[in-house]
C-alpha positions in Angstrom: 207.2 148.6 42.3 207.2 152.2 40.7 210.0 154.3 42.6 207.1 157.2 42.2 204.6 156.2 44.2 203.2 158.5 46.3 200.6 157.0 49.0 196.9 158.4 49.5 196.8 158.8 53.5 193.2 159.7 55.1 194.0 161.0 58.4 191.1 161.5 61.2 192.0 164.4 63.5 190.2 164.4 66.8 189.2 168.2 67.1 190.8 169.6 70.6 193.9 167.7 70.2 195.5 166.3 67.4 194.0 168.7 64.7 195.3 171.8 66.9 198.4 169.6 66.5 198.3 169.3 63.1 197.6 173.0 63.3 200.8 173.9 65.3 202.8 172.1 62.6 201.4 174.3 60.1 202.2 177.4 61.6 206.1 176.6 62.7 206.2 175.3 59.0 207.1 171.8 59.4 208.1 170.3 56.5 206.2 166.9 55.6 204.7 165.3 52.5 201.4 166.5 50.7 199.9 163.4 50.3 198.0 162.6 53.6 194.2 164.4 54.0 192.6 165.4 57.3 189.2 164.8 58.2 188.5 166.1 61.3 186.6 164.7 64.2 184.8 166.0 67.9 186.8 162.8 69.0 188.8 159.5 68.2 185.6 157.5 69.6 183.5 159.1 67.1 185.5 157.1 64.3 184.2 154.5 63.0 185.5 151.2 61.6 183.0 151.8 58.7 185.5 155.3 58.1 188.3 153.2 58.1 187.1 150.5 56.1 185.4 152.9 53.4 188.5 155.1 53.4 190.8 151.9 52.5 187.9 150.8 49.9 187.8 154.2 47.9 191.9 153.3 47.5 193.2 155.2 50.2 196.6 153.3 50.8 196.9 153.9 54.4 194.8 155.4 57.4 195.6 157.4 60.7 193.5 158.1 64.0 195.1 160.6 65.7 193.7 162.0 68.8 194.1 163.1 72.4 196.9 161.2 75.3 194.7 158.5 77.3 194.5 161.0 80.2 193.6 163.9 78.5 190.4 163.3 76.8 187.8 166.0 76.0 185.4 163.4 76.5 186.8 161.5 79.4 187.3 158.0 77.9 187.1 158.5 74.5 190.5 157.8 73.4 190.1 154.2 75.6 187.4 153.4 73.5 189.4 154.0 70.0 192.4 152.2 71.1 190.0 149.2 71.5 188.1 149.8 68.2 191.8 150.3 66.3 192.7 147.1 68.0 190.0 145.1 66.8 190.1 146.6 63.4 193.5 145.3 62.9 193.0 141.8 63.4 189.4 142.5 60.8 191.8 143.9 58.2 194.4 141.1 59.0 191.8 138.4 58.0 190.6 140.2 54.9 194.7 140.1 53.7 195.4 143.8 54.4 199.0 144.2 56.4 197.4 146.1 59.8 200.5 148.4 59.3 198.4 150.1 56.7 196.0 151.4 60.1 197.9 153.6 62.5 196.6 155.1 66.1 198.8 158.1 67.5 198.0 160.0 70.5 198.9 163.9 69.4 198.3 167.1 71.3 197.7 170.0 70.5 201.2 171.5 71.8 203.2 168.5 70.0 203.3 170.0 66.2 206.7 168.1 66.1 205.3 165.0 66.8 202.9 165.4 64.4 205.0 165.9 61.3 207.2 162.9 62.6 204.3 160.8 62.8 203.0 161.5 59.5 206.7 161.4 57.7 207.2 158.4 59.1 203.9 156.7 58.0 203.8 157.7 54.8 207.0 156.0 54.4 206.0 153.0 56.1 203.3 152.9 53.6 205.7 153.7 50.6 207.6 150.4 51.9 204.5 148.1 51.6 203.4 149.3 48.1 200.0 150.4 46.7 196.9 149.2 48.5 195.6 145.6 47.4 191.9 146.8 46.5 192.0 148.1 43.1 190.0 151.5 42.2 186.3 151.4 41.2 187.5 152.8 38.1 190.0 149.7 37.3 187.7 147.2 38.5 185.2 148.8 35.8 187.4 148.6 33.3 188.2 145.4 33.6 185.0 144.0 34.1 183.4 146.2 30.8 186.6 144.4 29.6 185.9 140.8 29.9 182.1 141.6 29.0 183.7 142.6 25.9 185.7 139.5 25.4 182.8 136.9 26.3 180.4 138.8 24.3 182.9 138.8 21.1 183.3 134.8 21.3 179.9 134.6 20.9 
């Protein structure tokens, strides 16, 4: 493996929690790697495993679903419902050969910028540790397929 990779991480931000989080580690300049992208959300519950799955097909090497402590929800029992969602997820991705490590729930608020950056560093190199996602681009899949067309049509 390339000692310069440098992991794509998608990262869904519920809105009143762990995006103000994310925020927070902004603003007391927290040091942590580029390579992770926020999408942010009204709420964990409104993620769904299609995100996930389309996030990881487009060759993003790792996802996170950050949002709100259980008891703290903005919409009461949204974060129950992700935790299930996440949970189930993982054993999807299991069966289609991903390692589940590569999916990642964390309950952030909006007060823990700390935890935030730790959670993130410490993904991201989880994620350098298991390589480069299985699922090859669109790009390389082209390639390779204009590539054997090529080859079968020059036998001919």
């Amino acid at each position: 493996m390339a000692d310069n990779f440098e992991p794509l991480i998608v990262t869904f931000c519920c809105n009143w929690c762990s995006y103000a989080g994310a925020d927070n580690a902004g603003v007391g300049r927290r040091q942590m790697p580029p390579n992770f992208r926020i999408i942010r959300t009204m709420c964990s519950a409104r993620i769904d495993p299609e995100f996930v799955l389309r996030a990881l097909s487009k060759g993003a090497d790792g996802v996170m679903v950050l949002g709100c402590h259980p008891a703290d929800c903005h919409y009461i029992g949204g974060n129950y419902r992700a935790r299930r969602r996440i949970a189930l997820l993982r054993l999807v991705l299991e069966q289609y050969g991903f390692d589940p490590r590569r999916l990642k729930l964390e309950w952030v608020s909006a007060s823990e910028g700390e935890k935030f950056q730790t959670t993130v560093v410490n993904f991201v190199d989880v994620i350098k540790a298991l390589g480069p996602t299985p699922i090859k681009s669109e790009k390389a899949i082209a390639q390779s397929t204009n590539a054997v067309a090529y080859a079968a049509a020059k036998e001919e």
